[in-house]
C-alpha distance (Angstrom), angle and dihedral (degrees) to the residues before:
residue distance angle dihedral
X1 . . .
X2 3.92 . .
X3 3.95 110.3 .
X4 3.19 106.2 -148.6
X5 3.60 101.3 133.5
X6 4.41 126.3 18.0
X7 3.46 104.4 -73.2
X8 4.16 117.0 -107.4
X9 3.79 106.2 -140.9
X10 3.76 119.7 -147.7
X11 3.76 132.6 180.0
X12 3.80 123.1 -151.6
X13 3.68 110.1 -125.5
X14 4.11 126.5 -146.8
X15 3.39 92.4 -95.5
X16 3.98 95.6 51.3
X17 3.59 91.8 55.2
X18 4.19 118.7 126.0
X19 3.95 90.6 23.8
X20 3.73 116.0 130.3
X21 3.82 106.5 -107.6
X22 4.34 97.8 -116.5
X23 4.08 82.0 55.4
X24 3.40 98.5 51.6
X25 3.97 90.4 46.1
X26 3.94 94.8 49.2
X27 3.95 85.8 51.1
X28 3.51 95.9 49.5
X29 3.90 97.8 103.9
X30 4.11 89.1 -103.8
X31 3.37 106.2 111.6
X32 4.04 95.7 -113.8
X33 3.54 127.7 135.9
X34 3.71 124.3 -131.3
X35 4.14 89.9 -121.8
X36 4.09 81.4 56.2
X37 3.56 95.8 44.5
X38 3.87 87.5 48.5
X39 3.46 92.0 55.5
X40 3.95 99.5 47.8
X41 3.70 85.2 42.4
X42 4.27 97.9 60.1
X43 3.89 91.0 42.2
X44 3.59 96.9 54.0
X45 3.76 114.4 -104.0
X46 3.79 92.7 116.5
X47 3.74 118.7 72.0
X48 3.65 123.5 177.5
X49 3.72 121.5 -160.0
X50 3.27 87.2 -3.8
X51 4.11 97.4 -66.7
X52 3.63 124.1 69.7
X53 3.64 145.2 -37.0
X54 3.68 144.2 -147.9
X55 3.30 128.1 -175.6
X56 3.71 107.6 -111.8
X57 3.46 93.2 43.3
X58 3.83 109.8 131.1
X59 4.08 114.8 -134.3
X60 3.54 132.5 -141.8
X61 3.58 127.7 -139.5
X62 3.86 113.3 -76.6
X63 3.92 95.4 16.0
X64 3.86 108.7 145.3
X65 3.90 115.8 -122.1
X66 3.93 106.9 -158.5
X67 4.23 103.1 -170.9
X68 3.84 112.7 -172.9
X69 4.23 93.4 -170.9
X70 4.04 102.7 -148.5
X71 3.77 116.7 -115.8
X72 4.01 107.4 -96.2
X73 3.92 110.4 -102.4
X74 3.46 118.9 -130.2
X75 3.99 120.4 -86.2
X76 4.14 114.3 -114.4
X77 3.73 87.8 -169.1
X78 3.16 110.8 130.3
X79 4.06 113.7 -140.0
X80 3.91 115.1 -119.1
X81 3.42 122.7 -163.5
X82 3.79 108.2 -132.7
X83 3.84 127.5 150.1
X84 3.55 122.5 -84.5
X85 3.53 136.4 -153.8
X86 3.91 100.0 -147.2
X87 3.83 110.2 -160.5
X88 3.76 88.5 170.6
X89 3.98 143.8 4.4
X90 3.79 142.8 -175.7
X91 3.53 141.5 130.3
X92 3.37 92.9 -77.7
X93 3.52 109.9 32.8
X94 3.70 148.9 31.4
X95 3.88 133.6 -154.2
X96 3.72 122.9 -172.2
X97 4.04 134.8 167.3
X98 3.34 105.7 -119.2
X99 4.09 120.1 -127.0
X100 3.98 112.1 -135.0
X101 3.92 109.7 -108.3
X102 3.81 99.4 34.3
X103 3.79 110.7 115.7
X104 4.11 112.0 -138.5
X105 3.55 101.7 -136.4
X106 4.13 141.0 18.1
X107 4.04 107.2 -90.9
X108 4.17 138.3 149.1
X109 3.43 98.3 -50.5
X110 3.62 95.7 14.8
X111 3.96 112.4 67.1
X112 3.73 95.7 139.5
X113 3.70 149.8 25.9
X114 3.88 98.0 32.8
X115 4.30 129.6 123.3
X116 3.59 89.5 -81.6
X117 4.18 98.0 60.1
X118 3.76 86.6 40.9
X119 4.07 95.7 51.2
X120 3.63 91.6 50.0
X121 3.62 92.3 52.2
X122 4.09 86.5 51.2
X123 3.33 99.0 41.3
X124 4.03 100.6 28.1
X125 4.15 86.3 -152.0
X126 3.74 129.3 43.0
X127 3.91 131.2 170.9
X128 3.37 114.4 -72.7
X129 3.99 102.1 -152.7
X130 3.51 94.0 91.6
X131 4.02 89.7 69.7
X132 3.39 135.8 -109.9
X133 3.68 98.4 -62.2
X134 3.49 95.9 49.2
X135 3.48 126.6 35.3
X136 3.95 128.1 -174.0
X137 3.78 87.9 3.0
X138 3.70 113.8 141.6
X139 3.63 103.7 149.0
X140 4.05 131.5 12.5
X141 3.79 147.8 -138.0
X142 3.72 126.7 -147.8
X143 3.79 100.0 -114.8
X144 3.53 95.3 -120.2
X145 4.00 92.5 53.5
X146 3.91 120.6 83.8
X147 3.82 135.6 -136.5
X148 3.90 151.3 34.3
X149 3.26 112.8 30.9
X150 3.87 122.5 167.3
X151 4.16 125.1 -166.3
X152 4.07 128.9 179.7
X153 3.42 125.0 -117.5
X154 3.94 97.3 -164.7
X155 3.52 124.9 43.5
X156 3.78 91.5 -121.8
X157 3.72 88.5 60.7
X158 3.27 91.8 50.3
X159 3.38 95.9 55.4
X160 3.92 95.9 46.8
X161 4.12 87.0 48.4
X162 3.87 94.0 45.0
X163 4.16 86.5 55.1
X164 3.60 84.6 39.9
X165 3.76 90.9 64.8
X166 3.71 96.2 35.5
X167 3.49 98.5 46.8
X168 3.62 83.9 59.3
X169 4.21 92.6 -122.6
X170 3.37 95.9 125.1
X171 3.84 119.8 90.9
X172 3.65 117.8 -135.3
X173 3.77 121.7 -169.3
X174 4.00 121.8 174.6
X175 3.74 139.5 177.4
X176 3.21 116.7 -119.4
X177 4.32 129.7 177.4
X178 3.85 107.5 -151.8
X179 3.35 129.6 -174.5
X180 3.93 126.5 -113.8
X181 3.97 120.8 21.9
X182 4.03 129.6 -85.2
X183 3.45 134.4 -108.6
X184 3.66 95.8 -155.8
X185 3.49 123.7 36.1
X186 4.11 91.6 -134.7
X187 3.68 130.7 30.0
X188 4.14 151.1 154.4
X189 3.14 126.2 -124.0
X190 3.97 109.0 -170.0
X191 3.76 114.8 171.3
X192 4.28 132.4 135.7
X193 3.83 121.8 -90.6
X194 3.12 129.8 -156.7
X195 3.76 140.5 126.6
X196 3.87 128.0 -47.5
X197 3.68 113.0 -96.6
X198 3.93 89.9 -143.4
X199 4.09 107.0 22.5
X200 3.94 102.6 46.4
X201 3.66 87.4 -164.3
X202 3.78 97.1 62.5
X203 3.33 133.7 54.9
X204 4.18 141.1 -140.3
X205 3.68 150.0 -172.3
X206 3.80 89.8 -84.8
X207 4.15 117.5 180.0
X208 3.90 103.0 -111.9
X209 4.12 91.6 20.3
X210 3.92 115.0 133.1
X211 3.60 110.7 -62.1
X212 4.36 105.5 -103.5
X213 3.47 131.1 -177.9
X214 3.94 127.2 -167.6
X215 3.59 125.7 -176.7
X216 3.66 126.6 -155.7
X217 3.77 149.1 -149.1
X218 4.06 132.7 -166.9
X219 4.14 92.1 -136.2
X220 3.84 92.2 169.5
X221 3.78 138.7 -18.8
X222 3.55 119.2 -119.1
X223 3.90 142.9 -177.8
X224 3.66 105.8 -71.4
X225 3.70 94.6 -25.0
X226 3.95 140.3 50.7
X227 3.79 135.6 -119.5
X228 3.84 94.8 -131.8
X229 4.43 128.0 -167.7
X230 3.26 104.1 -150.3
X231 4.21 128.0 -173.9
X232 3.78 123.0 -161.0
X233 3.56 115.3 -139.2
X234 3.63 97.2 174.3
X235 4.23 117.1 29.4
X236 3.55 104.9 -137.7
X237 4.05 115.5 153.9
X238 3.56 117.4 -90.5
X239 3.83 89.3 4.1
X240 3.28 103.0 148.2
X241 3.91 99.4 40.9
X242 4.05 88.6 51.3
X243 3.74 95.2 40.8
X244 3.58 96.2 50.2
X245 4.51 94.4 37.7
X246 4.21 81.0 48.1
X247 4.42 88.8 63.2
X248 3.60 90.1 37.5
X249 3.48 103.7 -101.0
X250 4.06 110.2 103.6
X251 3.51 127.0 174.6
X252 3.51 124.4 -81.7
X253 3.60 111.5 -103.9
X254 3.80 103.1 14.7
X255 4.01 116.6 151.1
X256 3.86 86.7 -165.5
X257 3.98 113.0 40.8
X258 3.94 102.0 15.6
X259 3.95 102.3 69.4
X260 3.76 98.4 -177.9
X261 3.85 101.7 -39.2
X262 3.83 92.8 146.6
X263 3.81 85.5 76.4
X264 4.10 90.1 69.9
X265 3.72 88.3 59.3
X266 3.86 107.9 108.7
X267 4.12 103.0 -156.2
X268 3.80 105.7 73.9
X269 3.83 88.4 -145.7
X270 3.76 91.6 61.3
X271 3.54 98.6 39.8
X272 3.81 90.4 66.6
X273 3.54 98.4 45.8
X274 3.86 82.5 62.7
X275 3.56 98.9 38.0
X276 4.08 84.1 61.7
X277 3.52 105.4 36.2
X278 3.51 105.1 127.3
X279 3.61 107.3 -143.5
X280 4.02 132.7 8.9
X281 3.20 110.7 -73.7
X282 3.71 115.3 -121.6
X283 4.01 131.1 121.7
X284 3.64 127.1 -163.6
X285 4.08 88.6 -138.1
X286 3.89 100.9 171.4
X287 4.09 138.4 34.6
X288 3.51 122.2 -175.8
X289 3.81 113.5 -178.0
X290 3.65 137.9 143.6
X291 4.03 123.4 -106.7
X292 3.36 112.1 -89.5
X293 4.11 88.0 -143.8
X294 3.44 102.8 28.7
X295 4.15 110.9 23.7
X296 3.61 91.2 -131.2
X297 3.92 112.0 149.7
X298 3.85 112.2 -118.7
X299 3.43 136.9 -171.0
X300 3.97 123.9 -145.6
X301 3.89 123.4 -163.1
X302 3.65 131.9 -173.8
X303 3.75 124.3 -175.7
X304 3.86 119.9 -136.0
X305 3.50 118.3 -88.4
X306 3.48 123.2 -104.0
X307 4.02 92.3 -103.6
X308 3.60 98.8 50.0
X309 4.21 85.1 44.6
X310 4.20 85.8 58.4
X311 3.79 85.5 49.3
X312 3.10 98.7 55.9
X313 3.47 90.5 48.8
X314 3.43 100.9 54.0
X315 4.10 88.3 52.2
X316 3.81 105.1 52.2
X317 3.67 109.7 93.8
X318 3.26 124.8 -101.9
X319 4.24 127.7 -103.7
């Protein structure tokens, strides 16, 4: 094992026994993420036992885990000043509402001109534990999808927010149009996730995928479709664009789950509204989550865009 840093030492307890080694280091009550630990983990700053470590390896009950975290590289991002709308700010955190069509973080295809470039020139400093590529990130929304989105500005806040969301104690509420009409004005839709056996860069209820659990809400009927709360128990990517396609109700709009849905919707009027939406149509509206700092509950709203507003619109029925 590299030793970069001072070693944290960690036994594995009875009931930890027969978990893969990166699981039992993202659950650990650090704030890492299993792609993180995976990473540390295949260039050498986990040992176990004293020898080394892979990943997958599955632990027995009073093996030693030695983890040697790497020092965080420096960020080349380069800060872009773009404008914000700032739901929230303090020294330790910041909330924004999301616009449609800005990508979070830098990626292949991506380098420049997302959230990321624009935070850093608001905020001139974020947290660094979410690597070099994406600072202050603790959570993230599909580009195309609108709303709260919150980021850390010190890497203790991160790592309170990042258990926040893994922990599954933050409360996340979205908007979602779907098409077709309900039955039942609340429902559950639990079902694995992971990706698509075929097209890598969608994902599907898969048997043994990550366990995910969506609940939903009836918020108002509409012609052909419904205006849908949903809550995310689980966070899996995509989740509530796969959960929602995989009962036969995707979202309005969406190049990868809806096919041509908007051709089952009986009013001419509202067919074409969906036909041309540009982009699926879900909003992550509300974000409860505790201060990282402080613990004090707090509530996070976003309004609907102005696109999703016009959809609406164009679906209610008319007098």
């Amino acid at each position: 094992m590299q030793a970069q840093t001072t070693a944290i030492r960690l036994v594995v307890p009875p009931e930890a026994a027969g978990l893969r080694l990166d699981r039992f280091l993202a659950g650990a009550g650090r704030g890492w993420s299993r792609s993180q630990v995976s990473r540390w983990i295949n260039d050498g700053h986990v040992a176990r036992n004293g020898g080394p470590a892979k990943p997958a390896q599955l632990l027995q009950a009073g093996d030693v885990i030695e983890v040697a975290p790497p020092p965080v590289s420096p960020s080349t991002l380069v800060p872009e000043a773009m404008p914000l709308a700032v739901l929230f700010e303090d020294e330790h955190m910041i909330v924004i509402n999301k616009p449609p069509g800005l990508v979070v973080h830098p990626a292949a295809g991506n380098p420049a001109g997302t959230l990321v470039n624009a935070l850093l020139a608001h905020c001139r400093d974020l947290s660094g534990v979410g690597g070099v590529e994406r600072p202050g990130i603790v959570h993230r929304l599909d580009k195309d999808t609108s709303g709260v989105l919150v980021a850390a500005k010190s890497d203790a806040a991160h790592r309170a927010l990042s258990l926040a969301f893994r922990w599954r104690t933050a409360d996340k509420r979205y908007l979602a149009v779907s098409y077709g009409s309900f039955e039942r004005e609340e429902g559950v839709v639990e079902a694995p996730i992971a990706r698509h056996p075929v097209e890598r860069k969608r994902m599907a209820v898969v048997p043994g995928g990550r366990p995910a659990r969506t609940l939903y809400r009836v918020r108002e009927p509409l012609r052909g479709c419904t205006l849908l709360e949903c809550r995310l128990v689980t966070g899996r990517t995509h989740q509530v664009r796969v959960h929602l396609a995989h009962i036969g109700h995707a979202l309005v709009g969406d190049p990868a789950y809806s096919g041509r849905q908007w051709r089952a919707v009986p009013d001419p009027e509202a067919a074409a509204a969906c036909r041309d939406f540009p982009r699926q149509a879900l909003h992550a509206w509300r974000l409860t989550v505790a201060h990282p700092a402080s613990g004090e509950v707090m509530t996070f709203e976003a309004p609907l865009p102005e696109d999703m507003e016009r959809l609406l619109a164009a679906l209610r029925s008319r007098p």
